[in-house]
C-alpha positions as YAML, in Angstrom:
chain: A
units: angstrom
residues:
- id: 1
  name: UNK
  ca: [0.00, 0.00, 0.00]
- id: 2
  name: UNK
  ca: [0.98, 3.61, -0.80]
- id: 3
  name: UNK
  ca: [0.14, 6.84, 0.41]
- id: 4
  name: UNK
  ca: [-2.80, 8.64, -1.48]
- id: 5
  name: UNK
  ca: [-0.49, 10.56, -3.70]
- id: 6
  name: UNK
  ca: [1.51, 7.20, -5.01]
- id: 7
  name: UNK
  ca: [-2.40, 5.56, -5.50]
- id: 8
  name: UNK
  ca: [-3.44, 5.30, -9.02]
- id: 9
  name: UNK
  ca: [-6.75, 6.44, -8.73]
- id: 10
  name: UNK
  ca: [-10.15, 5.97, -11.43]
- id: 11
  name: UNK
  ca: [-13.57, 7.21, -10.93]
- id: 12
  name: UNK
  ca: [-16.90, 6.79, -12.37]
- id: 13
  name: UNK
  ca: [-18.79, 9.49, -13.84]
- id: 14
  name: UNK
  ca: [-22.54, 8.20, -14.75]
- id: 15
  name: UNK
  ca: [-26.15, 8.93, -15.90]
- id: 16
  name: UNK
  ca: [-28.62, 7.77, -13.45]
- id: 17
  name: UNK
  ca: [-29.81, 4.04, -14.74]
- id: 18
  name: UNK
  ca: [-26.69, 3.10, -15.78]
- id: 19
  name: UNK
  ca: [-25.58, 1.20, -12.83]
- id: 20
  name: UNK
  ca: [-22.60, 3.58, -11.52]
- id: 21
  name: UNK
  ca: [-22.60, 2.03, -7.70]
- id: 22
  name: UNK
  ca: [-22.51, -1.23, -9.15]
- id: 23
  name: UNK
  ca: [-20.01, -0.58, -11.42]
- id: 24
  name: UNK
  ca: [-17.75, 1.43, -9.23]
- id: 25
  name: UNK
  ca: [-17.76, -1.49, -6.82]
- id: 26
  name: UNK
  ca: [-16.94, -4.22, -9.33]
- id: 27
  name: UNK
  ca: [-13.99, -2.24, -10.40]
- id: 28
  name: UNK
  ca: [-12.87, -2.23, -7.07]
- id: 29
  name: UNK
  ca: [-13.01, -6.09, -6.23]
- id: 30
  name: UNK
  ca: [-9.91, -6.90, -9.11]
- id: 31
  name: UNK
  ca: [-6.43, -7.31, -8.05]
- id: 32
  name: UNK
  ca: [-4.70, -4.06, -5.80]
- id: 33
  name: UNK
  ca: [-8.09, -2.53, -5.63]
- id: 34
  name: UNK
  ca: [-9.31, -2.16, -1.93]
- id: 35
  name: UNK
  ca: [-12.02, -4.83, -2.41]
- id: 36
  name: UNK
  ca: [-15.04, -2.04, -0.86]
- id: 37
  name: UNK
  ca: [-18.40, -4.56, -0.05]
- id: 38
  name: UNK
  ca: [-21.74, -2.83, -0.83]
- id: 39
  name: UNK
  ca: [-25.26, -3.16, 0.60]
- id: 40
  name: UNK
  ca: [-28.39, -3.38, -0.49]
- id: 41
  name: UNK
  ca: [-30.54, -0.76, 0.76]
- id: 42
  name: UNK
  ca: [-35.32, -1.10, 1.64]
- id: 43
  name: UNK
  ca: [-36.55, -1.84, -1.72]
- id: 44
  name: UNK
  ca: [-33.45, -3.06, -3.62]
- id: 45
  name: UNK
  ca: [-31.43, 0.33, -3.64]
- id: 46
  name: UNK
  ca: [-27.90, -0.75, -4.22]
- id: 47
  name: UNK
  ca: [-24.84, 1.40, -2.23]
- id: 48
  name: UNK
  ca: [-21.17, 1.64, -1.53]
- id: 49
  name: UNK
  ca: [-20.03, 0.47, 2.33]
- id: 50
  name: UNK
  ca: [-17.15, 2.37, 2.32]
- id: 51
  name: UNK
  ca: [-17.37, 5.92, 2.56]
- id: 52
  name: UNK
  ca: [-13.31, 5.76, 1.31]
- id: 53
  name: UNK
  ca: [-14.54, 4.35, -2.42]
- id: 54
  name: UNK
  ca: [-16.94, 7.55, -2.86]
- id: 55
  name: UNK
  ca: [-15.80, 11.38, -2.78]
- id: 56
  name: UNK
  ca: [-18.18, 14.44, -1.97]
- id: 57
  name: UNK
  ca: [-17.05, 16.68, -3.67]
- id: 58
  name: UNK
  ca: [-19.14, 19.54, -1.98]
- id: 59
  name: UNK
  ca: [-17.86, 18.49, 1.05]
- id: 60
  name: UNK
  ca: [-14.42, 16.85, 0.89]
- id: 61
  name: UNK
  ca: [-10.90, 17.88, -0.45]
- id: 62
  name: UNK
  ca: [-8.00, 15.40, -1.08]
- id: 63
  name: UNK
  ca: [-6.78, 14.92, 2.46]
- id: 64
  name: UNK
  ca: [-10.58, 14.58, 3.46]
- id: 65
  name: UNK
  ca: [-10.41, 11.31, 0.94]
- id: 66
  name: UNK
  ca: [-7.39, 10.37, 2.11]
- id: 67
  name: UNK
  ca: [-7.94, 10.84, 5.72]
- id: 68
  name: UNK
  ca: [-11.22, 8.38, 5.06]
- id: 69
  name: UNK
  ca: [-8.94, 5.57, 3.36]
- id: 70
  name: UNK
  ca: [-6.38, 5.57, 6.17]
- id: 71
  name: UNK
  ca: [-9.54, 5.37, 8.69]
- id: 72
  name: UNK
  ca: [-11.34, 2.34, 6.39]
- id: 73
  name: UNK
  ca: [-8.20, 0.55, 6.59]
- id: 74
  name: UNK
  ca: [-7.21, 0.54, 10.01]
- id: 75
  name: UNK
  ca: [-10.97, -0.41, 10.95]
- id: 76
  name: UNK
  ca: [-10.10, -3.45, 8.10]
- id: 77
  name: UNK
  ca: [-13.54, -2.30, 5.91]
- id: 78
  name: UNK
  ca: [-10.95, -2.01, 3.09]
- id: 79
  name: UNK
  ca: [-8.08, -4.02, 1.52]
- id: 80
  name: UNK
  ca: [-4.58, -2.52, 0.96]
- id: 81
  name: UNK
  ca: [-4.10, -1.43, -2.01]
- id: 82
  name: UNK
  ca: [-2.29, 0.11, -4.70]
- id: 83
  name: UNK
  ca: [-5.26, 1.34, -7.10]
- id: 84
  name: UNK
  ca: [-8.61, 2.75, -5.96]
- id: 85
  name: UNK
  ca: [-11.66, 3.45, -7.94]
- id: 86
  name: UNK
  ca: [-14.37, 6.53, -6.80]
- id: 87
  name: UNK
  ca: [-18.25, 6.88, -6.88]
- id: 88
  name: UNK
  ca: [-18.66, 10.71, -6.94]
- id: 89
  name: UNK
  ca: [-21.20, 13.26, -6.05]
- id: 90
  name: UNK
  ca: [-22.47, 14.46, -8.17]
- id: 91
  name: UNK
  ca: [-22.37, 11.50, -10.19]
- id: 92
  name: UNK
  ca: [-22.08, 13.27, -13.95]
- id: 93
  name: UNK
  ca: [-20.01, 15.86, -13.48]
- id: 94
  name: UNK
  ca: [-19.83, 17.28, -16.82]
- id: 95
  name: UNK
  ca: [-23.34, 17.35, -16.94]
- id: 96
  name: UNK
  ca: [-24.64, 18.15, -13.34]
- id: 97
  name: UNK
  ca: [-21.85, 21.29, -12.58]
- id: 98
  name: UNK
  ca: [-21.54, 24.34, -15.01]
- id: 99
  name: UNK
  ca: [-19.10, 26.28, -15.36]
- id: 100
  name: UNK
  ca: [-16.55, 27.64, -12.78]
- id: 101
  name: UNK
  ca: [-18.33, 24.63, -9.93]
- id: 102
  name: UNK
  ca: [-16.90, 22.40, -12.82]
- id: 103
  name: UNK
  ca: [-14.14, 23.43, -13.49]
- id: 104
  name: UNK
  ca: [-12.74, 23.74, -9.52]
- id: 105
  name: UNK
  ca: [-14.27, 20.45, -8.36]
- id: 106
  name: UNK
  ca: [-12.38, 19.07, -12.16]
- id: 107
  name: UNK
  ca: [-9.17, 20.76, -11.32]
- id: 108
  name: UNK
  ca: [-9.35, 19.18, -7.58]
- id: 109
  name: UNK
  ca: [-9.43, 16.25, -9.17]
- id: 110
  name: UNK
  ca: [-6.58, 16.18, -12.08]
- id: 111
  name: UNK
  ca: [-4.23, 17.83, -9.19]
- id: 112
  name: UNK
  ca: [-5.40, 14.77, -7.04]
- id: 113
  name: UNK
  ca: [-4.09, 12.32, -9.86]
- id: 114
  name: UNK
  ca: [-7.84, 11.25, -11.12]
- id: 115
  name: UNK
  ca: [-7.02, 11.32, -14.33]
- id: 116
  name: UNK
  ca: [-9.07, 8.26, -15.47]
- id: 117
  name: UNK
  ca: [-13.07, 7.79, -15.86]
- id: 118
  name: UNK
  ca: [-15.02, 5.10, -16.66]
- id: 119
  name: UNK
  ca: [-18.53, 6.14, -17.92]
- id: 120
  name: UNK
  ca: [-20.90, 3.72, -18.46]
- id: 121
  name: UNK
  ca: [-23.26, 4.02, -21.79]
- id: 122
  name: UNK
  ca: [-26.18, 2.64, -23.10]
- id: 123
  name: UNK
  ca: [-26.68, 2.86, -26.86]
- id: 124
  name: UNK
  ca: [-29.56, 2.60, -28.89]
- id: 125
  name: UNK
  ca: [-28.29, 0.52, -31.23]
- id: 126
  name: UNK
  ca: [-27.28, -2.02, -28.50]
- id: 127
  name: UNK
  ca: [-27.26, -5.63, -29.39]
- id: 128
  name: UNK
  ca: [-27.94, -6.66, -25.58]
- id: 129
  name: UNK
  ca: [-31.77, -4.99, -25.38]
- id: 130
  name: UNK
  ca: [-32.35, -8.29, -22.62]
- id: 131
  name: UNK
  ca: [-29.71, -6.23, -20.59]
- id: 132
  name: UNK
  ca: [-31.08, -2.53, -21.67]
- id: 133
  name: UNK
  ca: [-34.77, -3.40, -20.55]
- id: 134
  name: UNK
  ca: [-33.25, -4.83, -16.89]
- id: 135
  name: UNK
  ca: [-31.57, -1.26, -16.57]
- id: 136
  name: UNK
  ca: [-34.27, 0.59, -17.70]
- id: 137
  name: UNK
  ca: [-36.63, -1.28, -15.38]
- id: 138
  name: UNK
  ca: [-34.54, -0.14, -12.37]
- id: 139
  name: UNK
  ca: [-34.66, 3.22, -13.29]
- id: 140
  name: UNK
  ca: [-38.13, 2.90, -13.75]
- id: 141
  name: UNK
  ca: [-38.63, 1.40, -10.27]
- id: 142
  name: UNK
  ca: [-36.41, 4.32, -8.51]
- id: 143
  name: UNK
  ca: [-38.47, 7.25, -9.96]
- id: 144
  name: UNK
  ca: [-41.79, 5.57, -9.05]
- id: 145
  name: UNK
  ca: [-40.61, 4.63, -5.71]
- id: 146
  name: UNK
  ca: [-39.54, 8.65, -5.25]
- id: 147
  name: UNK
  ca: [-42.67, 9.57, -6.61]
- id: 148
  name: UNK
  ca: [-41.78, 11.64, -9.75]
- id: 149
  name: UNK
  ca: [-43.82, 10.03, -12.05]
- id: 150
  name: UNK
  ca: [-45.74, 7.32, -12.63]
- id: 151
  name: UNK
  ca: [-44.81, 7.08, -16.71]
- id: 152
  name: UNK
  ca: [-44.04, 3.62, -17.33]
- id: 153
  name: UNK
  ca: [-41.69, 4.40, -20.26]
- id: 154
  name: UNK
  ca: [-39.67, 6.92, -18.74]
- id: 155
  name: UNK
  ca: [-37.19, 4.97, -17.79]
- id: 156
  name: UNK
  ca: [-36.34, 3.36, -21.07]
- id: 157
  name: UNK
  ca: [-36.42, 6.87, -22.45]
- id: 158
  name: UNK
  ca: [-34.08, 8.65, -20.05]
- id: 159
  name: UNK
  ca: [-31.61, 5.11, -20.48]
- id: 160
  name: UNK
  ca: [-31.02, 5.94, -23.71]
- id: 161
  name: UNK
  ca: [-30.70, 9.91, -23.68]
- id: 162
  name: UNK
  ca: [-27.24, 8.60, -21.81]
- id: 163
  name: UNK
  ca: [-25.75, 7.83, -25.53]
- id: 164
  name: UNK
  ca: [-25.94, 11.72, -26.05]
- id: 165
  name: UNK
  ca: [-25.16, 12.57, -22.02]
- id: 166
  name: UNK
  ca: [-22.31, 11.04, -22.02]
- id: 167
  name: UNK
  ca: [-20.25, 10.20, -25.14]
- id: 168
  name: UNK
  ca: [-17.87, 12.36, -26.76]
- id: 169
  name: UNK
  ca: [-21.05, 13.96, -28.89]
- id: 170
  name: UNK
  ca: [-21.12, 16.12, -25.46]
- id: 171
  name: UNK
  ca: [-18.64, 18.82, -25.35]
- id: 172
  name: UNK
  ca: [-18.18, 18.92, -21.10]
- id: 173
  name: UNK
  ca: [-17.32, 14.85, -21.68]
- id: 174
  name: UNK
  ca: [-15.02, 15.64, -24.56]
- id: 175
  name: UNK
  ca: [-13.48, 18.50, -22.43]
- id: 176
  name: UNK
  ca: [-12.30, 15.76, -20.03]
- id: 177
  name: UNK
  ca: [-10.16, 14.60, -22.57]
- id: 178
  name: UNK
  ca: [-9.01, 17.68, -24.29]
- id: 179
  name: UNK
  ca: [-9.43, 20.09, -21.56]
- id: 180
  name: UNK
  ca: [-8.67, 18.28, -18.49]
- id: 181
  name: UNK
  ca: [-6.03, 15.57, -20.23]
- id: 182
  name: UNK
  ca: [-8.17, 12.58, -18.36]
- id: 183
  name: UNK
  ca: [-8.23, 9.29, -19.96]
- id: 184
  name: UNK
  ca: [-11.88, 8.14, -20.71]
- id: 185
  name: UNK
  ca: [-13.30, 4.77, -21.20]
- id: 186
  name: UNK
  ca: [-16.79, 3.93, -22.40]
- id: 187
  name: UNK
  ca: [-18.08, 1.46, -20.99]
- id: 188
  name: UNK
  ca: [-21.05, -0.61, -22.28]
- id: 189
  name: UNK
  ca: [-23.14, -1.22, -19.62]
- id: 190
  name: UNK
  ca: [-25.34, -3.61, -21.12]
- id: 191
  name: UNK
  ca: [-22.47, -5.76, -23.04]
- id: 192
  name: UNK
  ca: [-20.48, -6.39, -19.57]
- id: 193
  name: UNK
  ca: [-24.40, -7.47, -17.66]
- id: 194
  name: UNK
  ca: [-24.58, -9.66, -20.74]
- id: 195
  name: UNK
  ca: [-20.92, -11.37, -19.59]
- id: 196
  name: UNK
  ca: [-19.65, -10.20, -22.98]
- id: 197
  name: UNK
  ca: [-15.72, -11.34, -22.69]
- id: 198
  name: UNK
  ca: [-14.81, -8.73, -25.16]
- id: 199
  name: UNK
  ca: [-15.85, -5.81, -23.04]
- id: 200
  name: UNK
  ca: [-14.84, -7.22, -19.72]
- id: 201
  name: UNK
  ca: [-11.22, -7.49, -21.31]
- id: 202
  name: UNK
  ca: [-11.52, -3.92, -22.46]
- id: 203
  name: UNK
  ca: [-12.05, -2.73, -19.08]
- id: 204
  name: UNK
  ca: [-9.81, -4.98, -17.69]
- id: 205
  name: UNK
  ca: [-7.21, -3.23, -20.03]
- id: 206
  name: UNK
  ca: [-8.05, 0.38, -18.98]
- id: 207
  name: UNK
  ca: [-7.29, -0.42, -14.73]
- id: 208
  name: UNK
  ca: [-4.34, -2.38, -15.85]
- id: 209
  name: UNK
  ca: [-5.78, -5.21, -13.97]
- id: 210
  name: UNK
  ca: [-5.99, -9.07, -14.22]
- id: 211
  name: UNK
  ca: [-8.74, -10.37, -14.67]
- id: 212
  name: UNK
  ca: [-11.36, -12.17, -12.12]
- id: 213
  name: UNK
  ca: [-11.28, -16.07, -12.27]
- id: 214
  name: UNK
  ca: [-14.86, -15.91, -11.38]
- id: 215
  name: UNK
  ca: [-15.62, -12.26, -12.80]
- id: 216
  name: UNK
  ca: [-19.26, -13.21, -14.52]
- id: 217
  name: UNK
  ca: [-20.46, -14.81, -10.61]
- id: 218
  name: UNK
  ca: [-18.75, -11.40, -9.37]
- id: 219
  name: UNK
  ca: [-20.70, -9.26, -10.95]
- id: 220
  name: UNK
  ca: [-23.58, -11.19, -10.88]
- id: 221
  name: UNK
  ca: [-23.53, -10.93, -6.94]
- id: 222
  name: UNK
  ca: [-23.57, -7.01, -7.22]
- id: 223
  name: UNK
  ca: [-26.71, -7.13, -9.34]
- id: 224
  name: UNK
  ca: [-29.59, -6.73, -7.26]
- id: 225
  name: UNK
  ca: [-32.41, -5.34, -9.77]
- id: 226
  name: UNK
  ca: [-32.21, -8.62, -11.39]
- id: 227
  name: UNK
  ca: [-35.08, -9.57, -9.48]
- id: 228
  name: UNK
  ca: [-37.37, -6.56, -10.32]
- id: 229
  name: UNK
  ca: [-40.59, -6.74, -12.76]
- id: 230
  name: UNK
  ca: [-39.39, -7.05, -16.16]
- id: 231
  name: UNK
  ca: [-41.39, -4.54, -18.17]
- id: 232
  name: UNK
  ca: [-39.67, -4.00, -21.30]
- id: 233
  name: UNK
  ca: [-39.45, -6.68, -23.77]
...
């Protein structure tokens, strides 16, 4: 284990639907990743138990995060490690901050050594539409149980706005890359809850990380709104 400044750090950046938590907590289960466990929240709701994987950034600064990892780790709710992956708050980034609030909480980062994002996608072209409707059937399920509308397709609808939200069609994403010099992967969502091999390798590539003997059961244990109503067929 290192300190925080000799960590080499990822974090998600996500639409909501697209399964951020879960995959910010699969990343960190591979080899040198601090191994965070999650739990499952009344009515399926999915989150981080480790306060060390996930930075406020309203509320924390880099010693804040890094004060939080050496706490997690002497209480033994984290693995040492040489690599860490972060859930953030806001989630999106690009799209939830404007201007200057962007550009601080992005510079906080890049001068914290985040200089790699994963950001899950769903396209609408997707060959895995199995995988689409089980994501789009959470969402779905979240926004009724909050009470914002009762619209049974809104959550297939607001799924696939994230192929605009968050591809390099949107300026603030492509800014991460040109402005911000921070590496971005593209994740398909749907592909890796389908156990395609292809894009499990390709994110396997982008930590730098071996893979999981048992990654397809791994990731299958993080994915709790398998068992909600499938409505989209």
């Amino acid at each position: 284990m290192g300190t925080f400044d000799n960590l080499e750090k990822y974090f998600v950046q996500y639409e909501k639907g697209t399964a951020g938590t879960l995959v910010t907590w699969f990343i960190n289960q591979h080899e040198n990743f601090p191994k965070c466990k999650f739990e499952v929240l009344a009515e399926h709701d999915i989150c981080l138990d480790s306060d060390a994987c996930q930075w406020r950034t309203s509320e924390q600064n880099k010693d804040d995060v890094s004060g939080m990892i050496d706490h997690e780790l002497l209480r033994g709710k984290i693995e040492k490690h040489s690599k860490i992956c972060f859930k953030t708050f806001p989630h999106c980034i690009s799209n939830d901050l404007e201007g200057s609030n962007r550009d601080e909480v992005l510079q906080m980062f890049t001068s914290a050594g985040l200089n790699k994002v994963i950001i899950p996608v769903v396209s609408r072209h997707t060959n895995y539409m199995y995988e689409a409707s089980l994501l789009a059937s959470r969402l779905h399920f979240i926004i009724n149980k909050h009470n914002k509308t009762d619209d049974i397709n809104v959550g297939w609808k607001k799924l696939l706005e994230t192929e605009q939200n968050s591809t390099y069609k949107n300026k603030d994403i492509a800014d991460l890359k040109n402005k911000y010099n921070i590496d971005i992967f593209l994740l398909d969502i749907c592909a890796l809850i389908a156990h395609e091999e292809d894009e499990y390798e390709k994110l396997c590539k982008f930590i730098d990380s071996n893979a999981i003997q048992d990654w397809k059961n791994v990731l299958d244990y993080g994915i709790q709104f398998k068992t909600l109503r499938y409505h989209y067929a």
